[in-house]
N, C-alpha and C positions, 0 to 999 in steps of 0.2 A: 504494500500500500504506500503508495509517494504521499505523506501527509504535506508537503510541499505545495504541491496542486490542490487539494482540498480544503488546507487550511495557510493560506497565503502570508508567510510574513515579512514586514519590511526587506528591501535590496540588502544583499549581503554583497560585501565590498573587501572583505578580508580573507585569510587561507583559513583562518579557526571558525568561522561564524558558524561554517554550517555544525558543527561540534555543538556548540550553545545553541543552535535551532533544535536538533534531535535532542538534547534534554529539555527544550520549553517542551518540546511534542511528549515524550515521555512522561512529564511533570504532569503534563493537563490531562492524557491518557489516565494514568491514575487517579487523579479528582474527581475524572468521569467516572471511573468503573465504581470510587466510594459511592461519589453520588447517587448512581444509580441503583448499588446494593442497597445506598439506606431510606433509598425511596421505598424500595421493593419490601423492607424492612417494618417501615412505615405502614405501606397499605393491609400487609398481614398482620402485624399486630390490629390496627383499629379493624379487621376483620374476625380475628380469632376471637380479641377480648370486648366484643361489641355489648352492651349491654344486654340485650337478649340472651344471649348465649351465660353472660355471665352475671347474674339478677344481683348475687354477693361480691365484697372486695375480698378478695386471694393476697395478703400480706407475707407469704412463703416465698413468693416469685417463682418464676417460672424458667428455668435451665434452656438453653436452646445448644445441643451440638452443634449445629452449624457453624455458631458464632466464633466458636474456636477456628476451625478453615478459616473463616473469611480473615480475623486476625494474622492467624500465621500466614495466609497469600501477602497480604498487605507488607508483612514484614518484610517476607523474602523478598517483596518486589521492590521496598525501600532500601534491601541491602545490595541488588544488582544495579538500580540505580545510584547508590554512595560509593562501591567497591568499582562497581563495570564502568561506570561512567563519568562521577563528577572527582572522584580521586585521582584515577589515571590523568584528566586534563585538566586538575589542579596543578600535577606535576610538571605537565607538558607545558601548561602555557604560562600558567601563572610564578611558579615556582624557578622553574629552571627558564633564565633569561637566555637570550639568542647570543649565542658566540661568533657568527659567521663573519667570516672580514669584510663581507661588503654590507653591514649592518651600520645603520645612521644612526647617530645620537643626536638626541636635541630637547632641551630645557624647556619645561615651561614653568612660568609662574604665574601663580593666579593671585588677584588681589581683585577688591569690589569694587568696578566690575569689568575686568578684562582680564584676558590671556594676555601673557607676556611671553614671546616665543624665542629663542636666545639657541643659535648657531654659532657652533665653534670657528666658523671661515674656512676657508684653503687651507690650511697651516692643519685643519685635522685635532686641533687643541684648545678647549674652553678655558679663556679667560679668567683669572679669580675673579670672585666676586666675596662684595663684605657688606653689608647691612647698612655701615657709616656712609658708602656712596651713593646709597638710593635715591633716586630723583624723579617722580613719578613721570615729566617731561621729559626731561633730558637722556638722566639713567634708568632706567623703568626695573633691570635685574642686576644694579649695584654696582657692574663692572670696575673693577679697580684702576683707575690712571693709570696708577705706577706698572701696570704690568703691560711687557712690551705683546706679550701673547692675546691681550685683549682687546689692541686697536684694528685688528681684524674682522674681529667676530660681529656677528651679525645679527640684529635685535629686530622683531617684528611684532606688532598689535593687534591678536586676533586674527592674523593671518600666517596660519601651520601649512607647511610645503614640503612635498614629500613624495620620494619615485616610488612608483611600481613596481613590485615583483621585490625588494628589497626591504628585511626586516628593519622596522623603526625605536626603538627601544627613547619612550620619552619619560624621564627623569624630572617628577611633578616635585612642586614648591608652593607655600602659599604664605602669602608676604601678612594677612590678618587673622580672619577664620573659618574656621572649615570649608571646601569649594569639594565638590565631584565633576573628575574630569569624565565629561561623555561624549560619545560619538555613535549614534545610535547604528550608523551602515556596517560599521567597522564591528562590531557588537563588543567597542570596550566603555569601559565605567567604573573607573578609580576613584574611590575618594580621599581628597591631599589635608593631611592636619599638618597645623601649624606646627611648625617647629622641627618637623622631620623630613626628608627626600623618598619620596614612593615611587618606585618604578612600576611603568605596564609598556605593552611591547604590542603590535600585531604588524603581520604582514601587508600590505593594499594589495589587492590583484584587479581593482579597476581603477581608470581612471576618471577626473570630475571632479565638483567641487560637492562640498560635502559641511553639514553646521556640526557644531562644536559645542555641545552646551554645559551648564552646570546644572547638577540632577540634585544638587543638595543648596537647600532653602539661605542662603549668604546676606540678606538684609532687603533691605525695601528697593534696590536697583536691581533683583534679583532675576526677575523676568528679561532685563537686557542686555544680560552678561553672554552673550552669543559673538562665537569667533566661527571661521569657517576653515577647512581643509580640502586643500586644493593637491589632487596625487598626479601628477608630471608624468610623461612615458622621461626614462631614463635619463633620454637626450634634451628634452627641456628642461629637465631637473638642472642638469648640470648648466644648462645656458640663462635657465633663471639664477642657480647657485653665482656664476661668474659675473651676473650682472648689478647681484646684490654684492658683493666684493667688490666692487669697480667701485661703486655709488659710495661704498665706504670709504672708498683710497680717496676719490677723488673729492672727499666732504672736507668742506676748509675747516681748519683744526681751532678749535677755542679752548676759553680758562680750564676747562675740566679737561682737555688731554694733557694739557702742557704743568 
């Protein structure tokens, strides 16, 4: 049975989604079969213990073997879905990050209410960054003057860039409180607490542009905290990569570099 065609859900846009579509279908599969055992449940009893039938209150109660089966299916069917499925692609995806050399890193931080999107440059190496140089204008994720590795690198708002076919491993921050990072195509949703750096990672296998949102309630601008991801074929990755490095080179230098 393709539960796909039957019960349709949003574009899958990453290599893992469809992993997390077959456990939503499995999740709700079983919701239904409860449901409908306790419907089934339902109309037998108000039929067995109907008042005609039963004129007195029976305070003994009444045993049903069955009840035991349906129990123990339920279990096993919660332990093949914990063990078969969402364990193994805890490991997979969540747990064990991507090693592969042609794997992107890229920063984001989120503060109320934007992304802060922050590439290491050409150079292949992320700038320090310190808290004392944050400028919500200027420096939006800190970057350190003094560091010659950070006049490279390359800062963006709300706008995440990213090739095809190449693992993204993005390294979330949040500059106030609580934000969840999501991307509904991609089927990821991290959420960044203050104070700590949380990694989530997926593949793009299409391209397009694609919203960004935050799934977790950040204050009363909360509703316009919307950035977008735009996935490149390889080749324009690298020609929008070289044009945002140009733009930096050739940006005339003020108080804060020098």
């Amino acid at each position: 049975m393709d539960f796909a065609k039957l019960f349709p859900l949003p574009v899958v846009a990453s290599a893992h989604g469809h992993k997390i579509d077959m456990e939503i279908y499995l999740v709700h599969l079983l919701m239904f079969l409860l449901f409908a055992a306790w419907a089934l449940f339902f109309v037998i009893v108000l039929f067995k213990f109907r008042k005609k039938r039963n004129p007195q209150a029976d305070y003994s109660g009444v045993k049903f073997p069955v009840a035991i089966f349906f129990a123990v299916a339920v279990a096993l069917f919660e332990a093949v879905l914990l063990m078969g499925f969402s364990i193994p692609f805890l490991a997979e995806q969540v747990n064990a990050l991507p090693n592969r050399p042609d794997t992107i890193e890229v920063r984001v931080v989120a503060e109320q209410f934007a992304w802060n999107i922050h590439y290491p440059g050409l150079d292949g190496v992320f700038g320090k960054t310190d808290v004392r140089f944050l400028d919500k204008q200027s420096n939006p994720v800190g970057l350190d003057p003094h560091d010659p590795k950070a006049k490279d690198d390359i800062v963006t708002i709300n706008q995440l860039h990213l090739p095809i076919g190449r693992p993204a491993l993005i390294h979330l921050r949040a500059k106030d409180v609580m934000h969840s990072f999501s991307i509904p195509v991609m089927r990821v949703k991290q959420d960044i607490i203050p104070g700590m750096s949380v990694a989530t990672w997926f593949t793009p296998t299409q391209t397009g542009q694609f919203e960004i949102a935050c799934a977790q309630l950040c204050g009363l601008g909360h509703y316009r905290m919307k950035g977008f991801l735009t996935v490149h074929s390889r080749e324009d990755f690298d020609k929008w990569l070289d044009e945002q490095a140009a733009a930096v080179k050739e940006a005339p230098a003020d108080d804060f570099w020098q």
